[in-house]
N, C-alpha and C positions, 0 to 999 in steps of 0.2 A: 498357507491357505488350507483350511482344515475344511470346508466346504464340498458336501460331496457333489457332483457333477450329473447333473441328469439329462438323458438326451433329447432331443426336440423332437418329435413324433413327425410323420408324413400326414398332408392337407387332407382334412374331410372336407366336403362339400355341402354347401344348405340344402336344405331340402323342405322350404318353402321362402317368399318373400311374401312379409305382409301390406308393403304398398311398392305394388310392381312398377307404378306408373308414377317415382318419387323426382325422376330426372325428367323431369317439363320441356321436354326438347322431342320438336319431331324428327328427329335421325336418329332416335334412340326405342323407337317401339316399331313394328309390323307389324300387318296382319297374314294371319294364318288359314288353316281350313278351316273357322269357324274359333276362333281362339285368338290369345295377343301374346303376340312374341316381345318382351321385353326386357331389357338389360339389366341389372341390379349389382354392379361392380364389376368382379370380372365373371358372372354368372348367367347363363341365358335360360328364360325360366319361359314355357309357357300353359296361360291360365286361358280354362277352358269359361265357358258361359256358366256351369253349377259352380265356379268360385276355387275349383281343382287344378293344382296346379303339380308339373312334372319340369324337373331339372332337366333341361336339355344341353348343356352344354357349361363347362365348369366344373368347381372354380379355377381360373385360370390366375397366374400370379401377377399379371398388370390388371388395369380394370381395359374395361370393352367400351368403347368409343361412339361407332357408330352402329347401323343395321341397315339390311337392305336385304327383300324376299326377292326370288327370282319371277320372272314372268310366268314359268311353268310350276310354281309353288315346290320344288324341290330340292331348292340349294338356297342356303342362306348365308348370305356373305356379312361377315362381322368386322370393324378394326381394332385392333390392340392398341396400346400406348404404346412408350417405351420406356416406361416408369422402370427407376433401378440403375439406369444406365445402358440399358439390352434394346437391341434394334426393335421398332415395330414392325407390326405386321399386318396382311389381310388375312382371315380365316375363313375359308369355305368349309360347310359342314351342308351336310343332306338332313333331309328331313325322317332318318331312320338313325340320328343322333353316330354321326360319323364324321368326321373330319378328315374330309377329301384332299387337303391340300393349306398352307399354309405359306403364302404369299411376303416373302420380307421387305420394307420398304425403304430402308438405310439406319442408320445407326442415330440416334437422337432426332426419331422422324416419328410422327402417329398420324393414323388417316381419321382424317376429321368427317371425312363424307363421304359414302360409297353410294354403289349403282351399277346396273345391269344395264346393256345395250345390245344391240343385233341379235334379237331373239333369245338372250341369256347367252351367248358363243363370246362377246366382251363381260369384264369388268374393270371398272376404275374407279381411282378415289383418287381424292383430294386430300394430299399427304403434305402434313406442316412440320417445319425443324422446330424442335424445340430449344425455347432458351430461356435466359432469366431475366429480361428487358419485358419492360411494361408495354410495350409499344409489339404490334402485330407483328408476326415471324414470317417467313417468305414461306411461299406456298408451290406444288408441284402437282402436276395432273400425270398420275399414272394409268397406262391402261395395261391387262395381263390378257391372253385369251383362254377361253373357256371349251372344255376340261383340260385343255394340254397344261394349263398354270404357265405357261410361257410370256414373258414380260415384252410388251412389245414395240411399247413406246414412252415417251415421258418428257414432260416440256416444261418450264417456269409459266406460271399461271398470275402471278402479283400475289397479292396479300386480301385476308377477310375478304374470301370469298364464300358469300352466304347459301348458295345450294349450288348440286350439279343432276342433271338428269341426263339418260343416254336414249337414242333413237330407238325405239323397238324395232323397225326395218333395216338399218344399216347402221357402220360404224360410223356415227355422228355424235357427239357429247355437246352440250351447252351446260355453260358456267355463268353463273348472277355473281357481282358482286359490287364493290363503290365503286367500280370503271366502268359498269354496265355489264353490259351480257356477250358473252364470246362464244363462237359456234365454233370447236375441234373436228378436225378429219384427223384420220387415219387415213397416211396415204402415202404410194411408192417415194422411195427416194428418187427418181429419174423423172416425179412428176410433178410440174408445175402451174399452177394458178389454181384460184378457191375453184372454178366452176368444176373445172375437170376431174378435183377432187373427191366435190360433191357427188359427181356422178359415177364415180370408182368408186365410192363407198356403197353407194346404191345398190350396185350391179356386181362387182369382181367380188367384193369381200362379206355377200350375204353367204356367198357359196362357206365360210368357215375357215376357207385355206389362209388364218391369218399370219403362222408361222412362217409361210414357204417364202417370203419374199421380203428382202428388209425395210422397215415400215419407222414416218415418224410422224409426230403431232403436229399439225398445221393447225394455227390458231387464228383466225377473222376476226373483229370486229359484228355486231350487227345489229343493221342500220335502225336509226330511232322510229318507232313506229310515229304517225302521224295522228295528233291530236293531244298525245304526251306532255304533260305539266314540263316545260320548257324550264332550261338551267339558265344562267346568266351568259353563257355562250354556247347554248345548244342549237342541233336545227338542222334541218333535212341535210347537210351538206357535211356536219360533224357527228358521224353517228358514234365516236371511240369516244368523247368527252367525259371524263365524270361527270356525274349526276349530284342534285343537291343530299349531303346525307338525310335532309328529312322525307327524301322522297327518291330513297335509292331501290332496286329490285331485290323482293325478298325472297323469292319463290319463283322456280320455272316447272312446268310441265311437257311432255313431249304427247303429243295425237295422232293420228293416223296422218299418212301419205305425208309425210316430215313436217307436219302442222309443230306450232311452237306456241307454249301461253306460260304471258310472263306476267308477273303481280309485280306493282309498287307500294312502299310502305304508307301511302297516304291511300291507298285503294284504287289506282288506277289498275285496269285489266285489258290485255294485249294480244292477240289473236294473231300470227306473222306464221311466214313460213321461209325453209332454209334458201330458198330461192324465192327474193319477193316476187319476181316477173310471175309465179306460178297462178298467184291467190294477193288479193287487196289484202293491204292488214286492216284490221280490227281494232279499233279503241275504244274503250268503255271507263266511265269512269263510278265503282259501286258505292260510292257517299259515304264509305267508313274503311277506317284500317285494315290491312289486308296482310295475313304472317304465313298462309301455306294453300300448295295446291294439290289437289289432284284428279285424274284422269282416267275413265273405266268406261267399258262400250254401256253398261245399265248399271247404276245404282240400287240397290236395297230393292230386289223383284221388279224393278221396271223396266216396260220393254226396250231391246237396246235400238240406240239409233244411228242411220249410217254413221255421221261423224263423231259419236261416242256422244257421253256426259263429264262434265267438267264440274267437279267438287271446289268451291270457293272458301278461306276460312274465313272470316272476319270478324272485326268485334260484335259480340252479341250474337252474333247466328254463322248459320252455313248454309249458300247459297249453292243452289243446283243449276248447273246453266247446259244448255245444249252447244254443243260443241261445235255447231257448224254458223250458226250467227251469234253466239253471245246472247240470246236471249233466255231470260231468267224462270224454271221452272218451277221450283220447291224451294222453300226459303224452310228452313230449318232454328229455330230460335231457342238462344240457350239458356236451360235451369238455372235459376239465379243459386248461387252459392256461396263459400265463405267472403268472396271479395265483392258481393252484389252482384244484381242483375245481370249488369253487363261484363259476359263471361267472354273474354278474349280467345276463339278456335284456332289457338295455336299449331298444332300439326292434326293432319290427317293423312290414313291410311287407309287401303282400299283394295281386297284380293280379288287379280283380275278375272281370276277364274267361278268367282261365286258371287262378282259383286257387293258383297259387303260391305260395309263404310267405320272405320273409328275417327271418333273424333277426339280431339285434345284439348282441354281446355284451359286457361291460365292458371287456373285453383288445384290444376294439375288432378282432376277428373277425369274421367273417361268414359264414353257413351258410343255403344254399339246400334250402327241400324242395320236391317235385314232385312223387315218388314216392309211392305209398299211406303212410301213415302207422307201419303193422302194424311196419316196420322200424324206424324212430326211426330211419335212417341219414339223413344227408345228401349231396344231391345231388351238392352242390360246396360247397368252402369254401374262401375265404381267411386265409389267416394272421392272428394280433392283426398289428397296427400298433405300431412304436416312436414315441412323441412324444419330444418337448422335443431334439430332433436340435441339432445345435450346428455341426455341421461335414460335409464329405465329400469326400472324397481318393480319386482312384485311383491304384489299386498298378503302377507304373512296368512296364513289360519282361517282359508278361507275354500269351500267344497273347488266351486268355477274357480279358474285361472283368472285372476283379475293383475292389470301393467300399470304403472303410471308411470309416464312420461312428461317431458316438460321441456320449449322451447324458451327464447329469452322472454316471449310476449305471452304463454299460455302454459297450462300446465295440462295434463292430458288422462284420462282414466280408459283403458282397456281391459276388455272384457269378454269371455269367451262363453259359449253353452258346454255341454259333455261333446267330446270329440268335433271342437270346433275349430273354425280360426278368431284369431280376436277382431274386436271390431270396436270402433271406438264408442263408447259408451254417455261419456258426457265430457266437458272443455268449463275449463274455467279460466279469466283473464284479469291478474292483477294490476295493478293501476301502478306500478313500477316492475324494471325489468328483474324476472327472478335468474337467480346465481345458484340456487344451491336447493334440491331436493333430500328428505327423509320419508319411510313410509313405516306405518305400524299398521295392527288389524280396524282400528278403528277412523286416525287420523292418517292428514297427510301435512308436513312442517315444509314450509317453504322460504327460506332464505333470498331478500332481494338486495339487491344493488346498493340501496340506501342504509344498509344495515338492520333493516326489520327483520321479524323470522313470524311468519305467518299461518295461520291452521287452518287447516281444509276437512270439511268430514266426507271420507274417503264413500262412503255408504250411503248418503243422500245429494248425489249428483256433485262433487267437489263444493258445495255447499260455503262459502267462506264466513268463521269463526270468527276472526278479529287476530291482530298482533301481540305476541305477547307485553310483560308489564315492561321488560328492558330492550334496550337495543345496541346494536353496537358503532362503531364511529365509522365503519368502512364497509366494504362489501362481503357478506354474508360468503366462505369459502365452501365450507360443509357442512354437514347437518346428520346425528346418529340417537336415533331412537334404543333406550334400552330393553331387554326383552320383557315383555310384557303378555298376561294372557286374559280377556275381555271377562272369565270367570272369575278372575282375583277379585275383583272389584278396586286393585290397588293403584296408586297415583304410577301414571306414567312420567319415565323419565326421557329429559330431552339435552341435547349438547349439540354447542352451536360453539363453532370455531368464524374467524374473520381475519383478514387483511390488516388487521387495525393490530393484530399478535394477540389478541383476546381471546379468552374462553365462556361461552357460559353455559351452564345448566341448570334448569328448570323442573321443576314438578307440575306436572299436570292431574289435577283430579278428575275424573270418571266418575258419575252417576249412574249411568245404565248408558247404550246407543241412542234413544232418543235426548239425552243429556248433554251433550257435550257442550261445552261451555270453555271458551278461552278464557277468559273471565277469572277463571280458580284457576289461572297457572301460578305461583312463585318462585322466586329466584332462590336456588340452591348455593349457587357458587357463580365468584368471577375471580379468575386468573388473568394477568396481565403481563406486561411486559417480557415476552416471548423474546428469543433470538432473531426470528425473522414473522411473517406470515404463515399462522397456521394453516395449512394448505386441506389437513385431512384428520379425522375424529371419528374413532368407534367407542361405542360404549357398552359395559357388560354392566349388569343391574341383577345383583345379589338380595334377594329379602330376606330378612333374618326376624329373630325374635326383638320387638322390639327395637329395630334399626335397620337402616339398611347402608348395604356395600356395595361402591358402586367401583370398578373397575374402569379405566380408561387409558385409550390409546393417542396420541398427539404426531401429528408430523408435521413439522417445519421442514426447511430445503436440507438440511444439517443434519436433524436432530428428529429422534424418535425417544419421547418421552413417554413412559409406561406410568402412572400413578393409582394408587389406591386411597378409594375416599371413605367415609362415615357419617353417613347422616344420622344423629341420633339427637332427641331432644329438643327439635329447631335448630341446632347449628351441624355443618357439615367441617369435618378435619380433613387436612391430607395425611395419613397415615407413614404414607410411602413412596418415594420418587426412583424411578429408576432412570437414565438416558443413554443413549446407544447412537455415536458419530457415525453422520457416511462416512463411507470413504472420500477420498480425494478425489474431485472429479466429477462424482456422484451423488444422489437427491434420494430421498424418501420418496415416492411417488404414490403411497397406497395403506389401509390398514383397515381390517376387520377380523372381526369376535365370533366363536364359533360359542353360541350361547347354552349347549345341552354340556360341554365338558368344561367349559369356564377357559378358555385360550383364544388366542390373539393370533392373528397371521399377518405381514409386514411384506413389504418389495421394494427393494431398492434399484434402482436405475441402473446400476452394475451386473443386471441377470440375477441378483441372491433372492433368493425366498427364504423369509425367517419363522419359526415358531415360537411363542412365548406360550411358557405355564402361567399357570395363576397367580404365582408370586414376580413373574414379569423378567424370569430367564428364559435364557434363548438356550430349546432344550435341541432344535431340530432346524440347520440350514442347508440351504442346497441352492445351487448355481446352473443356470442356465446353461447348456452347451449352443454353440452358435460364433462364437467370438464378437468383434467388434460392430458384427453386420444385425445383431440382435440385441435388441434393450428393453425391459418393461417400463414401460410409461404410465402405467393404472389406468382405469381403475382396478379394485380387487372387489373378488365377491362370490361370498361363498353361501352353497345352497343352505335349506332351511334343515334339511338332517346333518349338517357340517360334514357331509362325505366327499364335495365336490367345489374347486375352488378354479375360481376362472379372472384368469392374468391374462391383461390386454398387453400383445406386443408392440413393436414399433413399426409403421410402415404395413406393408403389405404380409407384414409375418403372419396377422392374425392375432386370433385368441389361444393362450394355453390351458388345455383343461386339465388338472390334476386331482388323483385319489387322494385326500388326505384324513382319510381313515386311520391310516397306518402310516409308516414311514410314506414322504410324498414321492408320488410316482406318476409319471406324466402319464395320462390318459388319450388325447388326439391333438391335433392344431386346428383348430378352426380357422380355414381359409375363408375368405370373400373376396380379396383381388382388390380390395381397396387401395388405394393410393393412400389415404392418411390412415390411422387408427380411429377403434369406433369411440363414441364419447361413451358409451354404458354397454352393464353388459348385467343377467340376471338369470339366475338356473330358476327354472320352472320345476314344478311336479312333474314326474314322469321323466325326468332324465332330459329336459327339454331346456335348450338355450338360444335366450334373447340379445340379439345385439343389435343399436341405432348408432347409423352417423350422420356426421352435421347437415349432409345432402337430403336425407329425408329416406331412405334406405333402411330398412328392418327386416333384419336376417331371420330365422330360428332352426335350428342346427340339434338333430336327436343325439343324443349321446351312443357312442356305438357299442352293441349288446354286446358284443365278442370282446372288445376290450372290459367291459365293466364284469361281467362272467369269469373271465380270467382273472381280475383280480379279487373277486370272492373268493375265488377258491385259493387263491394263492392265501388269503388272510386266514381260512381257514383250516390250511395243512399248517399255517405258522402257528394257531395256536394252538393245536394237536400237537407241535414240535414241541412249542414252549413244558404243557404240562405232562409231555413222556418223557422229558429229558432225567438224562441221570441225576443233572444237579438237584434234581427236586425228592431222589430216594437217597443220595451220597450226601448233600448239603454242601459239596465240592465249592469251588472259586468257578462260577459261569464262565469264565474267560477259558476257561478247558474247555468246554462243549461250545465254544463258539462264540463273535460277537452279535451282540446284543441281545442274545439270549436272557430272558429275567423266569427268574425261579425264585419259589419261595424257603428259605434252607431257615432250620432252625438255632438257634442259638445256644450253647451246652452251656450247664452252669444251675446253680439255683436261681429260682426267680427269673430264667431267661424267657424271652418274650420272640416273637418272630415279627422279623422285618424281612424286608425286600431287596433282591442285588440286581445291579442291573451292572452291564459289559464297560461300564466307565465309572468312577468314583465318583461320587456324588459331590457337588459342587456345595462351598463353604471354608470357614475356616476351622481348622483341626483345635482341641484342643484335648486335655487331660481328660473331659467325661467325651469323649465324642466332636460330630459335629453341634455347632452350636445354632442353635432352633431361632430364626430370624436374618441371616446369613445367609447373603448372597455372593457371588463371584467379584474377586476384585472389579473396581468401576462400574458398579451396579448395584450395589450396596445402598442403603434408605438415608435417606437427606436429615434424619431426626432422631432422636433416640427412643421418641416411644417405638414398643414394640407392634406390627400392625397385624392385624385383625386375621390375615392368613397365616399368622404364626403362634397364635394363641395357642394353650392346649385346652381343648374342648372336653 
């Protein structure tokens, strides 16, 4: 194994997300002093009201689970997975970006739900084993105390349970889930029955002493409140029964003097307390679905009132109710959006110290209020979020930062001002599910399901062209634009690989940007009968005098075939075949063209990175360090100056960024904490890197100044080395002054000419005049005898 071995750099961290609010779940955002605290894999990001956002926490190597602000706004409690095999955890951090403490919760365990109780002095979550069964994993209610981090009780809770809130007066927790609702104490081991409990947690355990005395979790029952859409065996006398799933508790709230309001998912609403003898309960029933609650003495500058206000979410609006009769103040009605009107307020969030309100909506939007109520305006909103992202490209040659993106149902244009973030620009939605994106300055080639490959003009709103004039028999895999520049005024070239083992490419003509026309594409070439599915297609696009050369890269699962073409005349040749086997075991997974020096970069699933010349040798490979725990999966994708070339790893590894200006040299690891890898990944201008995944999650990650500075100048004392070397005044064998040194020595003799040495032989076969000009290395050698096009002499 000749392979040189490069090491894996230590995790950078993002340092923005551009849809904070991608995971649609209300256990996954908070509010802050005026700001949204939100999760983005294993990253805690939060974004102020100007759209400013600050990495607070991250990246961590699991992703981050749940969230929960403290009552007094200064500890924020997080849960880890246990992605990898590694125990989960709880994480307390302060709000001066510190990590106070870190809570483990067993070995193939992650806390699904957290929460604050007893004035912030508890916390607990709802911690599930993980396993590989389709069917719900048993679940555990742990509580720790606050600050000692001392673990202090922990009991079996059942399964799919849907929230947990804790008492702000005492150690009390309630659990919603398909059994109903269960009221936990905290309470002496020497002490028995629910009341006595209740009223020990009231009294002995506000005091904080939760350590001093060995404590367990007692778990109740509690009782069905009265007027409750009744079960097939429910009823004042069986308050433990399950409930019907279509109208099981989705959401609890905790109120002052141990007031309780629980939500049903048909919209009943419940007003109880931990001792019914205290207070009647309350039933209301709000005539539409109901997914979250919450609880604050005053909403958005209103004054507060004794018994608080109760934030309601439902479909289409959020309701404001007073806390002490359930009657209805502010009805709040939501912006209609990508999914229509009626916008499901899925979670809500509420800082109890400023009053505040976010709301969450199904389109995975978001809308701050602050302001009095009287208006139903919202403060600030962010956009829905796109999920299930697949891919992301930037549009070549162009001043602004422009992205396109593309889910199975839409295709996406991003777009930024000068020192901006991007935002989405316009959406276009093909009438079959797309498989496969390409981007050039003008166009955008879309590959669908049914085997079309479709044009978009990238510059007038994704604008749809038409299909081109052929199609293939399967599903569109990948899609590679040749380089092209909008001044040529020359025909673009396009390659479109399929499942079907097919190739095609295309010519497209260009008029001007108000021209574009599918219409004048024609068919270049079709190859057929592959070894398997071509999975992945880069193209390099040579003009010449009168002809052109187009270079191209192939991957099947096996097989990485290198060809050179010649369009000249109307017909195109293949000049030259090269193919290059995985290994045993391993796949191709990846391949693009670096278009200013004419080379090819390759990944194979084994950790190698390959480089090809123009004649389609492999001049430069190098191996991943890591072992068996690391693999690249692709994609590949290298920035638009060919400096910068970014390998998606396996799992949670991240992205690998490498200099391949010169020999490749690993540059950082981009972490995020994801659990899968991203689907896309694209260097920006400015050293700037985009990655999406299938959740709806998009990273961008600066390239770091210290590593790219250091390897300037490393390139440029090598080539100060290069042209002061002795080789180049003695005309010596470079293998004496060192490897890989190349110098240029002259030749003695009449008629002698000057060629170049480089630290290893030049590949070929030897013969009597030299090597022989068209020759390549055994097993790489050209499938034909004409001579091709990169071996002429000019």
């Amino acid at each position: 194994d000749t392979a040189a071995e490069i090491p894996l750099p230590g995790p950078l961290g993002p340092s923005a997300s551009l849809q904070p609010q991608a995971l649609a779940s209300r256990h996954c955002f908070a509010a802050g002093h005026g700001s949204l605290l939100s999760i983005s894999g294993g990253s805690l990001f939060e974004t102020n009201l100007e759209g400013h956002q600050q990495l607070q926490l991250g990246p961590r190597p699991r992703p981050l689970t749940c969230l929960a602000n403290s009552p007094c706004g200064k500890w924020w409690a997080m849960g880890e997975s246990c992605f990898g095999g590694r125990s989960g955890q709880v994480i307390i951090m302060s709000s001066e970006k510190e990590v106070a403490a870190s809570l483990p919760v067993g070995v193939r365990r992650s806390a699904r739900h957290v929460c604050w109780a007893a004035n912030g002095e508890l916390v607990a979550a709802i911690v599930e084993f993980e396993s590989e069964q389709v069917v719900a994993a048993d679940q555990q209610l742990m509580v720790w105390s606050w600050p000692s981090g001392e673990r202090l009780a922990s009991s079996s809770c059942g399964r799919g349970t849907q929230d947990v809130a804790g008492s702000p007066d005492g150690a009390v927790l309630l659990s919603v889930g398909p059994s109903g609702a269960k009221l936990w104490t905290l309470m002496r081991s020497d002490s028995t029955g629910a009341k006595a409990a209740v009223k020990a947690s009231a009294s002995s355990f506000a005091s904080g002493s939760f350590g001093a005395l060995p404590l367990r979790l007692v778990g109740r029952a509690l009782p069905a409140l009265p007027g409750a859409l009744p079960g097939p065996k429910t009823g004042p006398n069986a308050p433990g029964l399950r409930r019907r799933p279509e109208d099981a508790l989705v959401a609890v709230a905790w109120g002052l003097e141990s007031c309780l309001f629980l939500a049903t998912r048909q919209g009943g609403l419940g007003l109880t307390s931990c001792d019914s003898q205290q207070k009647a309960p309350i039933w209301r029933d709000m005539g539409r679905r109901a997914f979250s609650l919450a609880w604050c003495r005053g909403f958005a500058g209103q004054p507060e009132r004794a018994a608080g206000m109760l934030a309601c979410g439902l479909s289409g609006r959020v309701d404001i109710l007073d806390a002490a009769d359930m009657t209805t103040l502010w009805k709040i009605e939501a912006a209609g959006g990508r999914l229509g009107p009626q916008l499901d307020a899925v979670g809500l969030a509420c800082n109890p110290l400023l009053g505040s309100l976010w709301v969450l909506y199904a389109d995975r939007s978001l809308s701050y209020f602050s302001e009095p109520l009287v208006s139903r305006d919202a403060c600030w909103t962010l956009p829905g979020a796109i999920s299930d992202l697949r891919s992301a490209q930037g549009l070549p040659g162009h001043v602004l930062t422009k992205v396109v993106t593309y889910s199975p149902t839409s295709i996406q244009l991003w777009s930024s001002q000068l020192q901006g973030d991007l935002r989405l620009e316009a959406q276009s939605e093909p009438a079959h599910e797309l498989s496969a994106v390409a981007v050039s300055p003008w166009l955008v080639a879309c590959g669908l399901s049914n085997g079309e490959v479709r044009l978009f003009a990238a510059l007038h709103g994704l604008s749809e062209l038409g299909p081109l004039p052929m199609r293939h028999g399967a599903e569109v895999l990948s899609l590679s634009f040749g380089h092209w520049k909008p001044a040529s005024l020359r025909p673009i070239i396009l390659a479109s690989v399929s499942s079907d083992r097919s190739i095609l490419v295309f010519s497209i003509e260009v008029q001007g940007e108000s021209g574009l026309n599918s219409s004048q594409a024609s068919l270049l070439l079709h190859l057929q009968h592959h070894s398997g599915p071509v999975h992945h297609v880069s193209l390099l696009a040579s003009p010449g005098v009168g002809s052109e050369v187009f270079r191209m890269v192939v991957c099947t699962a096996d097989q990485l075939i290198w060809r050179e073409l010649e369009y000249k005349h109307g017909f195109t040749t293949v000049h030259k075949c090269a193919r290059q086997q995985a290994c045993r075991g391993s796949r191709w997974v990846g391949a693009c063209a670096d278009t200013q020096r004419g080379i090819f970069f390759a990944a194979c699933s084994n950790r190698r990175l390959l480089q090809l010349d123009p004649a389609g040798r492999r001049v430069q490979e190098v191996r991943v360090a890591g072992g068996n725990s690391v693999e690249i999966v692709g994609p590949l994708h290298l920035s638009n100056d060919g400096r910068y070339l970014a390998v998606v790893l396996k799992g949670a590894a991240g992205i690998l960024l490498c200099d391949v200006a010169g020999p490749m040299s690993p540059l950082a690891r981009l972490a995020a904490g994801q659990a899968e890898p991203c689907t896309g990944v694209t260097v920006l201008p400015g050293h700037r890197i985009l990655a999406c995944w299938s959740d709806g999650t998009l990273l961008s990650w600066q390239a770091p100044e210290k590593q790219v500075e250091r390897r300037r100048s490393q390139d440029g004392e090598e080539s100060a080395r290069r042209y002061t070397s002795p080789a180049v005044g003695t005309g010596t064998r470079p293998r004496i002054t060192g490897k890989g040194v190349v110098a240029m020595a002259a030749v003695s003799g009449p008629g002698s000419v000057t060629r170049p040495f480089s630290g290893s032989p030049p590949r070929g076969r030897r013969s009597g005049k030299g090597i022989s000009r068209g020759q390549v290395a055994p097993g790489l050698g050209p499938q034909g005898r004409d001579v091709p096009y990169s071996a002429r002499r000019q």
